[in-house]
Each structure stands twice: as structure tokens, then as C-alpha cells.
C-alpha positions as CSV (number, residue, x, y, z in Angstrom):
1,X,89.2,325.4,226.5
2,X,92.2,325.4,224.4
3,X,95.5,323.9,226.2
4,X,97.6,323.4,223.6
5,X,98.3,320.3,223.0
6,X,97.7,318.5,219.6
7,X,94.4,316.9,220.0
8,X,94.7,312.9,218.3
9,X,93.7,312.8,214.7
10,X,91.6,309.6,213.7
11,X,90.3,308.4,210.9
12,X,87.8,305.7,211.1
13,X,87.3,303.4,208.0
14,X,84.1,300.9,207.9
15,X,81.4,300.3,205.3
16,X,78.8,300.3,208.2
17,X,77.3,303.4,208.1
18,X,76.0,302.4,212.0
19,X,79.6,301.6,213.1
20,X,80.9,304.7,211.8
21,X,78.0,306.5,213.8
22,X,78.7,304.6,216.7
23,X,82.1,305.1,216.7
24,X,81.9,309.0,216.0
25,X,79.5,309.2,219.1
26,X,81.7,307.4,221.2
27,X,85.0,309.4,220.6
28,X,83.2,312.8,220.8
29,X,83.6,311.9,224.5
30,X,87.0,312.0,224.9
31,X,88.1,315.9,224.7
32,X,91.6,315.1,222.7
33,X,90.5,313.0,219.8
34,X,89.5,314.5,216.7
35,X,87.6,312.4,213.7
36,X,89.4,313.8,210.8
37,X,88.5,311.7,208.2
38,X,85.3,308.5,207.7
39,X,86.0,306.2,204.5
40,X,83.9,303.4,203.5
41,X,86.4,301.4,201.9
42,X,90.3,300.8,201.8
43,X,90.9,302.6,198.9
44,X,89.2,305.8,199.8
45,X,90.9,305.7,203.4
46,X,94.6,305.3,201.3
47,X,93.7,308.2,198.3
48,X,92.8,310.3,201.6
49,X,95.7,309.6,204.0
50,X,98.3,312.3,202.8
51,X,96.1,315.0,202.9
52,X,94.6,314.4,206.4
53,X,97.5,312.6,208.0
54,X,95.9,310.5,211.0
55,X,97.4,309.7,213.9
56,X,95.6,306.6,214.6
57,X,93.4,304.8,211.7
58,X,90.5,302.5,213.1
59,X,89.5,299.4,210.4
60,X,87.5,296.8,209.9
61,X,88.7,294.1,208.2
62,X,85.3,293.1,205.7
63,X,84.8,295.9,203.3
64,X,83.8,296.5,199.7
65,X,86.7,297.7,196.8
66,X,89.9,297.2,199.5
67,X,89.5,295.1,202.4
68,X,91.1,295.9,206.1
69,X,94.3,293.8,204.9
70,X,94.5,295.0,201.5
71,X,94.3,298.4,203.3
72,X,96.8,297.6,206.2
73,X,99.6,296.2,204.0
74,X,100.0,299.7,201.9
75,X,100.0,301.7,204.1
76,X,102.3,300.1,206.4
77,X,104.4,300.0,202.7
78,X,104.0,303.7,202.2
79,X,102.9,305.4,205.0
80,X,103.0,303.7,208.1
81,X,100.7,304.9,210.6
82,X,99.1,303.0,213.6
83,X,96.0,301.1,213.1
84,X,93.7,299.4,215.5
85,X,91.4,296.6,214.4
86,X,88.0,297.5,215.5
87,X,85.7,294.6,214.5
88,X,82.8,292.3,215.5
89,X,84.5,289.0,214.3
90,X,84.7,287.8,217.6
91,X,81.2,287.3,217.2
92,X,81.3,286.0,213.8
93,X,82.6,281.9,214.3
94,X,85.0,280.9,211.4
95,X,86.4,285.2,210.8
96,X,88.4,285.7,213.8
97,X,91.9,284.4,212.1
98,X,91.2,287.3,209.5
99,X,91.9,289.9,212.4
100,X,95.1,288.3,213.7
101,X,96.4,288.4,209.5
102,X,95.5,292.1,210.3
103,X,97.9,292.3,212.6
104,X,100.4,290.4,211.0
105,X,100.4,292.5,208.2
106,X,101.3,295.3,210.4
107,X,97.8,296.6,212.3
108,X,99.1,297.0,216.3
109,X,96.0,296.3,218.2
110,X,92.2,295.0,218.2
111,X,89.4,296.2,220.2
112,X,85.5,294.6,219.9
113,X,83.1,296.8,218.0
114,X,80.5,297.7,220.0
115,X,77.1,296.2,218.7
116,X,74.8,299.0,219.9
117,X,73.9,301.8,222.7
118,X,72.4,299.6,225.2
119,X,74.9,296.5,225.4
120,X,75.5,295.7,228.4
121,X,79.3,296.2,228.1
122,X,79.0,299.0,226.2
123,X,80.6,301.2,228.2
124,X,83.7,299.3,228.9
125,X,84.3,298.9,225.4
126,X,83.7,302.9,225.2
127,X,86.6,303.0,227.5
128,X,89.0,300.2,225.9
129,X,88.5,301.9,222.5
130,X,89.4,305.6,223.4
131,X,92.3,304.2,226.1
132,X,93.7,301.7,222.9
133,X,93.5,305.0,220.8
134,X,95.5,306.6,222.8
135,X,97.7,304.4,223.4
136,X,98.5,304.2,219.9
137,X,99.3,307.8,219.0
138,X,102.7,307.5,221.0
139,X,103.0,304.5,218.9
140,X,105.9,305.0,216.1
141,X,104.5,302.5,213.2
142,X,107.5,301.0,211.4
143,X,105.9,297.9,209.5
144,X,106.9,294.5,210.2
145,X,109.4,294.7,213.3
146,X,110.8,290.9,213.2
147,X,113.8,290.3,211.3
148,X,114.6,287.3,209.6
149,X,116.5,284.8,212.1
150,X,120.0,285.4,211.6
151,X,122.2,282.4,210.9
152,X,123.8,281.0,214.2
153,X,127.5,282.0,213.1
154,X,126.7,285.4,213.8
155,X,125.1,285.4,216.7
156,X,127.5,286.3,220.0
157,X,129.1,283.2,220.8
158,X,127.9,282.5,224.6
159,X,128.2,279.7,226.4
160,X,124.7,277.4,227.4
161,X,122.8,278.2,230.5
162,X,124.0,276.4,233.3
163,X,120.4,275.4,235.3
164,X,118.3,273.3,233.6
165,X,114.4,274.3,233.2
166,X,111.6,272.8,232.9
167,X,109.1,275.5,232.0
168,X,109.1,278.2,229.8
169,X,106.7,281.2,230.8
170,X,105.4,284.4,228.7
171,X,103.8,287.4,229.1
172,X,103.0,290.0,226.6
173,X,100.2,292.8,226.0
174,X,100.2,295.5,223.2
175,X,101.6,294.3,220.2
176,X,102.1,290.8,221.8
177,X,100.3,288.3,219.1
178,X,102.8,289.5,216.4
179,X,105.8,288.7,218.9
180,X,104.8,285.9,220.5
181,X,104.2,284.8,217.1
182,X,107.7,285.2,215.8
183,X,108.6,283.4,218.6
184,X,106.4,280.7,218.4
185,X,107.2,280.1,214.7
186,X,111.2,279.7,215.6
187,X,110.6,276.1,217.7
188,X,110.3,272.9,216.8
189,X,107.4,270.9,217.2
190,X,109.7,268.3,219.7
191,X,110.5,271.5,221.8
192,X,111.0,269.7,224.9
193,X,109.2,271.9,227.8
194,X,105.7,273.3,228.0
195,X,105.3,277.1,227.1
196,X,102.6,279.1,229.4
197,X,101.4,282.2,227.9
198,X,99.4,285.0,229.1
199,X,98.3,288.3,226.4
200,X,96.2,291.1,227.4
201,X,93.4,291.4,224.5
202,X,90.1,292.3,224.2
203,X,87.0,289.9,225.6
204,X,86.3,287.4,222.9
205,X,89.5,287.7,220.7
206,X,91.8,285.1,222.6
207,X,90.1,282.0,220.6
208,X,91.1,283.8,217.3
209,X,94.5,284.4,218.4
210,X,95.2,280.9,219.9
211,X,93.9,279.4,215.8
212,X,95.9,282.0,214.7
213,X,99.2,281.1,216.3
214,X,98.5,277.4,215.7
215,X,99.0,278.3,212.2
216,X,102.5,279.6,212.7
217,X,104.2,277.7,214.6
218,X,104.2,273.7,214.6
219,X,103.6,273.4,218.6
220,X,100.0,272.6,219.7
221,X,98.7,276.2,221.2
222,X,95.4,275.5,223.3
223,X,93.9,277.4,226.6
224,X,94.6,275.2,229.4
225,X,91.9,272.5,231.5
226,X,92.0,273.5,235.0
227,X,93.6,270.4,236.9
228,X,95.9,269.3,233.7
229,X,99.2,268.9,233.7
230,X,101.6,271.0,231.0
231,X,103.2,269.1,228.9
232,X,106.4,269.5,226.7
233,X,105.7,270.8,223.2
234,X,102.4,272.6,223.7
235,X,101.7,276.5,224.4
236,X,98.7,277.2,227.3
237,X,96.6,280.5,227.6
238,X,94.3,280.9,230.4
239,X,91.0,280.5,230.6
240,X,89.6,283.9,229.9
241,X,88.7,285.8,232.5
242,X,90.7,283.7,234.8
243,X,94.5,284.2,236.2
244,X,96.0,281.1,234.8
245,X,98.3,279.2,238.1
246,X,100.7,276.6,238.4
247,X,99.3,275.1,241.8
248,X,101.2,273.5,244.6
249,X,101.2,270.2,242.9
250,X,102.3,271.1,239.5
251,X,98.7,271.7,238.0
252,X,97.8,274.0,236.0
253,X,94.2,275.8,237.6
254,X,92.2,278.8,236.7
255,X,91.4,281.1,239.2
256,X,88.7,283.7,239.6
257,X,90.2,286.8,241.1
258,X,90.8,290.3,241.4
259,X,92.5,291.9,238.8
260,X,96.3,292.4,239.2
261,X,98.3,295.2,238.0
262,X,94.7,296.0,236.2
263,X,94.6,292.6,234.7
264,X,92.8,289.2,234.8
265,X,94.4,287.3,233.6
266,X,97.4,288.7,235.1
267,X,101.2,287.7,234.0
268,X,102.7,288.4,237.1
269,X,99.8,286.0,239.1
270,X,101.0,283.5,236.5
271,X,104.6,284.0,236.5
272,X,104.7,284.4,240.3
273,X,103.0,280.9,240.9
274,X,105.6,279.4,238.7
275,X,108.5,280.8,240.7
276,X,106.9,278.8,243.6
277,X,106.6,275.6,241.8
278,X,109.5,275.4,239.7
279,X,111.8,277.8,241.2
280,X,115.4,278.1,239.5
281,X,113.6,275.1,236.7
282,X,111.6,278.0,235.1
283,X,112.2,280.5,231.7
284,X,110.1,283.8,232.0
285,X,109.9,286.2,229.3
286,X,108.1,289.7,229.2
287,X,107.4,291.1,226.1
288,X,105.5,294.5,224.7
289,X,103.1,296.2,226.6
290,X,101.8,299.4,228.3
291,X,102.0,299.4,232.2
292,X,103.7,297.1,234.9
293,X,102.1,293.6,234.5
294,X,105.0,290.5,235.2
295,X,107.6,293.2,236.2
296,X,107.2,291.6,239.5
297,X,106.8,288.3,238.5
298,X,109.6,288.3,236.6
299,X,111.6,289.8,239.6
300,X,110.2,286.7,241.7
301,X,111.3,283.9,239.2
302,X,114.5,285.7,239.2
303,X,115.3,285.7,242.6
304,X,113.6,282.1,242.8
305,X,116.7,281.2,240.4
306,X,114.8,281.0,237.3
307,X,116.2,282.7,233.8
308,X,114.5,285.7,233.2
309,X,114.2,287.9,229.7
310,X,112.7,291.3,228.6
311,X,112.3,292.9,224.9
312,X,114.4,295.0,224.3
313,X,113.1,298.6,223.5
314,X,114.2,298.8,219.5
315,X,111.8,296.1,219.3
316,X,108.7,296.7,221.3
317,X,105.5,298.5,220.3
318,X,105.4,299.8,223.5
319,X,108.5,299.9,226.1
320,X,106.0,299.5,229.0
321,X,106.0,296.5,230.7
322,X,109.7,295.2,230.3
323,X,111.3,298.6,230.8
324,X,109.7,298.0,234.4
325,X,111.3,294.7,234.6
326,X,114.6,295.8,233.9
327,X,114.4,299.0,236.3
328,X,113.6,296.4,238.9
329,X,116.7,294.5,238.1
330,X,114.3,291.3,237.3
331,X,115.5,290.9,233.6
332,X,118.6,288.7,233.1
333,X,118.9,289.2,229.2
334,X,117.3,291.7,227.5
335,X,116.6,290.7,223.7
336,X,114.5,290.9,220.4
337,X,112.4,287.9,219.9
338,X,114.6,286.2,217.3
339,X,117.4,286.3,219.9
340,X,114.9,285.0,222.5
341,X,113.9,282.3,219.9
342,X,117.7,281.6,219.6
343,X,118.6,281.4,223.2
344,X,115.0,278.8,224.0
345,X,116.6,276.4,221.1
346,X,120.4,276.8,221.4
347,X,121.6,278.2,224.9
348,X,118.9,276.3,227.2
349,X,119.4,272.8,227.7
350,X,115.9,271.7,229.2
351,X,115.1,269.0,231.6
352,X,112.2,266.6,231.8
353,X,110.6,266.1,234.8
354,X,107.9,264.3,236.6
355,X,105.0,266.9,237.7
């Protein structure tokens, strides 16, 4: 029945014949996407692009003639369009950084390939796959969104934060590697408070991510051992799985639970256990991503006395997450990551203390 509405145009680019079957079968389900194009390489997919014009482009990153990054970085030169990594590196040890360059070169989100019709999670990854597709065809692809860091003479001259932290905390889902990245990558390795980090992605990617972001930034990124505590300098992620706590003894734990905000691990169960810890001595950040995860959290550490950020919209992938933040009055500043690097190493004067 026609209603319409455009339906999403996709092409799908893999040199597995197999994937590309899979993949067909599994969007045929969904009533308002529309296979337009299958290449086997990234040269085909680029000589093919004007004349179909997809809305979303699904890639691998291994192929034959033009790889996935090859691929990625043209046409996010000359024709920028949306493109989800859809890959089994997760279950390839030693390839999962090549999906995170992916990204980096301009590629907004990854989702796991499924490995056949009767995998067990096969049917959540149906799901992910056509909700991340759609997702992604309100996305407005620009290339690389993270400016250079401009010199400190031209930022506003404001004066330093007045309470003295002792934590910094971030959450972040779609298009949160690449931000959290470009923050990350602005601190020095003597940055003098621990960093807690939560990012929606797919099952099985967070390992590649965490190497990933230990390449670009000189702090040590690790997930977190339940009953450690955080220490200055170095960047946790949860357990996956697991909402990632600060407990009532300054501990970092991970805790099975019900999803939150449709989520585990959730920001907001992170960010709201930190409000109870470190109250006003906390730094909570909220960065790109569909829905309402942390908007409350944030709103907690805020009331608790803590300093609380949100992206700003020109540089989100998707105005989700902190544009709830900020109609809940939880966001103090509202910034673009270099200006939320800027204001961790030059507004914040941090304080040590004893957990």
C-alpha cells in the first residue's frame, strides 16, 4: 500500500556473495527500505553512486580493487552520504581497529554482520541493522565534523570553574567513537582525574574501540575490574553487558541489570551513581546520540553540584540525547568537543583525592 512517503534507498557493498544475500533477505522485512544498488567492491559502489543516489550505503571494510576505507574516504570527499559499517571483524582477533579507521574516515556507525539464518542472535541483529539504517537516513553526512583545536587566544576569555572535581564522566551513542576520540586526543597523558566512559555499540565491537582510542590519545583507555579504584590519567568502559557504577565506597563495580532508557550499559545508571559519590566533585558530559540516555543523569550530577556539558547540535550526528539534556535544564555548557577538550585542560582546575 502506497503512503507516500520516500521509502530508504540502500546500497549494500560486500564481496560476499552470502552477506549480500543475507543482507538483501533481512531488509526485504522492513516495508520502507529499498536495495537499490549491490557492489562487490569500492570502486564499483563509487562509479555507481551518482546514478542511484543511496540514502544509506552498508560496507565492509575487506574487499577486492577498493577496500571499505578506500571507499569511505571519497565519498565522504565527493559525495557524502551516510555509511554504516556492517562487518564480522568483531569475530576476526587482530581486524577490529580497521572498523574504528572506518569511522574515522567518516563512516557514522557499525553493526555485526550476521553469520547465518540460525544464529542465535540473529534476530536481534535483524533489528539493530534495519533500526541503525534508519537511523541513518535523517543523518546529514558532512565528512569529518572536528575542527582543528583553535589556538587559546581565541577562544572566549572565561574565567576557571570555581568547584574542584575529581572525576570526569562521558556518555555518548551514535557517532560517539569519533567524538569521544577528538576528545580523548586533546589531553595529556598527566591529565590529572580519571575519565569514565560509557558508548552504545554493537555486542563485540567495544574491544576494537577501546585499541582504537588507545591509539589517539596518550591516556591509558581499558574497561574497568569490578572492585578497582579509578585512577587519574586513565579512561574506563564498562564491562559489556554490564551498567558500569561508582559504588558507595568509591569503587568502580559492574552490575547486571535491566536495561535503562533501553540500554545496558546505561549512561544515566553511570552518571547517576557518580552524582551520589562525588557530588559537586564530578564533570559529566553527554555527547551524540539517538534517544534519552544520561539526560537524567546529567540533570542529577547537576543538581548534586557537579559541572555538566552537552554537544552542541552543529556538531552532533544525531541531536538526540543532549537536546534532552538541555530541555531538562541539566546541561551547564553546551559545546563542540574541541571546546569541551578546552574547558577539561584550561577552565577545570582538578583535585586529587583519596577514594
Amino acid at each position: 500500500m502506497k503512503t507516500g512517503k520516500k521509502n530508504i534507498r540502500v546500497m549494500l557493498v560486500d564481496d560476499s556473495l552470502l552477506a549480500i544475500t543475507m543482507l538483501k533477505r533481512i531488509l526485504a522485512t522492513a516495508p520502507d527500505i529499498e536495495v537499490v544498488a549491490t557492489c562487490h567492491n569500492g570502486r564499483d559502489a563509487i562509479n555507481l553512486l551518482p546514478q542511484v543516489r543511496p540514502d544509506v550505503i552498508c560496507t565492509d571494510y575487506h574487499m577486492p580493487v577498493m577496500d571499505g576505507l578506500a571507499m569511505t574516504e571519497y565519498i565522504m570527499a565527493h559525495h557524502p552520504t551516510p555509511i554504516l559499517v556492517v562487518s564480522v571483524s568483531v569475530q576476526q582477533q587482530g581486524d577490529e581497529e580497521n572498523i574504528f579507521r572506518l569511522l574515522e574516515a567518516g563512516a557514522i556507525d557499525v553493526c555485526p554482520k550476521p553469520l547465518g539464518g540460525l544464529a542465535a542472535d540473529y534476530t536481534t541483529i535483524q533489528e539493530e541493522l534495519v533500526n541503525k539504517i534508519r537511523l541513518l537516513s535523517g543523518v546529514v553526512a558532512i565528512g569529518k565534523r572536528h575542527k582543528p583545536i583553535p589556538p587559546l587566544s581565541k577562544l572566549p576569555k572565561t574565567a576557571p570553574l570555581t568547584n574542584r572535581p575529581a572525576i570526569v564522566a562521558i556518555g555518548a551513542s551514535t557517532g560517539g567513537p569519533q567524538t569521544i576520540s577528538a576528545i580523548l586526543g586533546r589531553l595529556s597523558a598527566d591529565f590529572p582525574a580519571p575519565i569514565v566512559c560509557v558508548q552504545h555499540i554493537s555486542t563485540g565491537f567495544q574491544a576494537g574501540l577501546i585499541s582504537w582510542l588507545n591509539s589517539h590519545t596518550p591516556l591509558q583507555v581499558r574497561e574497568a575490574k569490578p572492585g578497582e579504584k579509578p585512577e587519574a590519567g586513565t579512561v574506563y568502559f564498562p564491562v559489556e553487558g554490564y551498567h558500569l557504577i561508582i559504588d558507595n565506597t568509591g569503587r568502580l563495580q559492574a552490575i547486571a541489570g535491566e536495561p535503562i532508557d533501553g540500554h545496558c550499559p546505561s549512561i544515566t545508571a553511570t552518571f547517576s551513581s557518580i552524582a551520589a559519590y562525588y557530588q559537586q566533585a564530578s564533570v559529566a558530559i553527554l555527547l551524540t546520540g539517538m534517544g534519552r540516555d544520561g539526560a537524567k543523569g546529567l540533570l542529577e550530577i547537576s543538581r548534586a553540584g557537579g559541572t555538566t556539558v552537552a554537544q552542541n547540535e552543529e556538531s552532533c550526528i544525531v541531536f538526540g540525547m543532549p537536546a534532552e539534556a538541555i530541555k531538562l535544564g541539566a546541561a551547564q555548557h553546551i559545546l563542540a568537543p574541541e571546546e569541551i577538550a578546552q574547558l577539561l585542560t584550561n577552565r577545570i582546575r582538578f583535585q586529587k583525592i583519596k577514594l
